[in-house]
C-alpha atoms as a printed R data frame, in Angstrom:
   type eleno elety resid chain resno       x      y       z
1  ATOM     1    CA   UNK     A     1 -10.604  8.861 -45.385
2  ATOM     2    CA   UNK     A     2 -11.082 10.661 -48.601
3  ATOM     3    CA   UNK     A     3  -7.938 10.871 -49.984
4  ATOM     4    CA   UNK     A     4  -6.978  7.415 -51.375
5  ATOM     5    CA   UNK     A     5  -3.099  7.603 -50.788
6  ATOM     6    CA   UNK     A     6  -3.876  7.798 -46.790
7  ATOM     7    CA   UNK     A     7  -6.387  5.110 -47.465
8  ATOM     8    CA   UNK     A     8  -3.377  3.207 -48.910
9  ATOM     9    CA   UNK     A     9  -0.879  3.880 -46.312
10 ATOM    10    CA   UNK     A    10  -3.271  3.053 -43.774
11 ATOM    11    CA   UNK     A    11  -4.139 -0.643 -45.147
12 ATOM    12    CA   UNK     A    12   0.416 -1.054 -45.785
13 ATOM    13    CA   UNK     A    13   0.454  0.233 -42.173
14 ATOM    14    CA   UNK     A    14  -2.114 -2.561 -41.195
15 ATOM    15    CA   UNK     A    15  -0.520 -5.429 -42.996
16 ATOM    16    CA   UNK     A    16   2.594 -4.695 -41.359
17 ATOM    17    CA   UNK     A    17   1.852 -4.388 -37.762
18 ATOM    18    CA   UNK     A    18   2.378 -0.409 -38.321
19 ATOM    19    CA   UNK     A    19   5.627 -0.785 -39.822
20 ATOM    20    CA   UNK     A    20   6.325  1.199 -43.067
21 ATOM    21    CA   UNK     A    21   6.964 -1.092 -45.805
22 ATOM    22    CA   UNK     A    22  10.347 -0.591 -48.056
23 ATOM    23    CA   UNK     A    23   9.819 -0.463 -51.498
24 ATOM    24    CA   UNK     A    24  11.568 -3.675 -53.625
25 ATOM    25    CA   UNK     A    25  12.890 -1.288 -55.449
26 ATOM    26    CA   UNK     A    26  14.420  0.610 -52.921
27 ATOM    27    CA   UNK     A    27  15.575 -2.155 -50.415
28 ATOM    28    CA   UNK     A    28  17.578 -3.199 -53.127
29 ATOM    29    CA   UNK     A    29  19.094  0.501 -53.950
30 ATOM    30    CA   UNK     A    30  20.043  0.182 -50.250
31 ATOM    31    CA   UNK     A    31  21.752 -3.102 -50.017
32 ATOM    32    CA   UNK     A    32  23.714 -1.657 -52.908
33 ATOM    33    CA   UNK     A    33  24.583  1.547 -51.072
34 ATOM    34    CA   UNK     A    34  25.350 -0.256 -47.815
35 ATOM    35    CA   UNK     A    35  26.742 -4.316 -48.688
36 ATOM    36    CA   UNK     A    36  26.516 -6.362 -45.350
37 ATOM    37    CA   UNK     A    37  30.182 -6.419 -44.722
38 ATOM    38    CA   UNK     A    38  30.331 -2.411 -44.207
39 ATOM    39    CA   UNK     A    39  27.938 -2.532 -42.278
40 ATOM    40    CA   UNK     A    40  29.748 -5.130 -39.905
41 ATOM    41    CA   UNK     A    41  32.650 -3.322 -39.963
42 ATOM    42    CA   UNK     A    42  31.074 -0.232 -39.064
43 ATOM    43    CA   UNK     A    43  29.641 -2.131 -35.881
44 ATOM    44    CA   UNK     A    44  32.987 -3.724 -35.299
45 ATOM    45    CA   UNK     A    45  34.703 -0.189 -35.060
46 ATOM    46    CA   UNK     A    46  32.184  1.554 -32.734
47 ATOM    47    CA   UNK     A    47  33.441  2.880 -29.552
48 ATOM    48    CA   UNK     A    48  31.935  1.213 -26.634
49 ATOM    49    CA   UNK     A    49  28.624  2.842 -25.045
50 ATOM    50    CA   UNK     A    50  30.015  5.081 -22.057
51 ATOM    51    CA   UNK     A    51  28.540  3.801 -18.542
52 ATOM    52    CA   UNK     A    52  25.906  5.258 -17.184
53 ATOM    53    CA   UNK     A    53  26.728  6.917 -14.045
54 ATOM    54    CA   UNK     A    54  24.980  5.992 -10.658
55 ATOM    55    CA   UNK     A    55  25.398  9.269  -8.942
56 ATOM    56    CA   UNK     A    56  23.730 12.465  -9.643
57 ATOM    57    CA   UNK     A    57  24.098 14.769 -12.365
58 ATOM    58    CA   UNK     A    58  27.118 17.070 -12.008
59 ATOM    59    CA   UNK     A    59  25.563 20.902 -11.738
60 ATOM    60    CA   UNK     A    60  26.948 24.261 -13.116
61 ATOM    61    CA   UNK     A    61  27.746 26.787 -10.668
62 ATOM    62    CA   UNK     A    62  24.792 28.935 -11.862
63 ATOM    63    CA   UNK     A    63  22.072 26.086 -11.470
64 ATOM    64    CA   UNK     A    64  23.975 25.346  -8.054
65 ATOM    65    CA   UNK     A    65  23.346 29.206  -6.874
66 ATOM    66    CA   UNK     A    66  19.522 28.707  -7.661
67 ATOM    67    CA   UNK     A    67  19.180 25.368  -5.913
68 ATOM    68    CA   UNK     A    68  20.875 26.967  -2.518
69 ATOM    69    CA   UNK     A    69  18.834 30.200  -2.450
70 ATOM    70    CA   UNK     A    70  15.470 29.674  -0.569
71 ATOM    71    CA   UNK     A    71  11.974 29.593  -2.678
72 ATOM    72    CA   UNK     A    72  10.017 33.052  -2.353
């Protein structure tokens, strides 16, 4: 590589197991923007993940017209 800011990333991105590193700088700009007990109560007041149903999709009338008519 011949530019030396990919030749940079590339070495963070190997000392990390391809994860890109945080700044110190920034990671504590975040942890001010977003304190630990927001964050919990943000998880606390998600609405449950909606089940995942078993049964096939439910089609439109338009896709159910082109599944009935025969293939020319």
């Amino acid at each position: 590589m011949s530019n030396p800011i990919q030749a940079k990333l590339a070495e963070m991105l190997a000392e990390n197991g391809g994860a890109i590193p945080t700044p110190p700088h920034l990671a504590e700009h975040f942890k001010r923007l977003l304190p630990s007990e927001h964050l919990e109560s943000v998880e606390r007041n998600l609405p449950d993940p909606a089940p995942v149903s078993q049964g096939k999709a439910r089609l439109g009338p338009a896709r159910k017209k082109r599944l009935k008519q025969p293939k020319a």
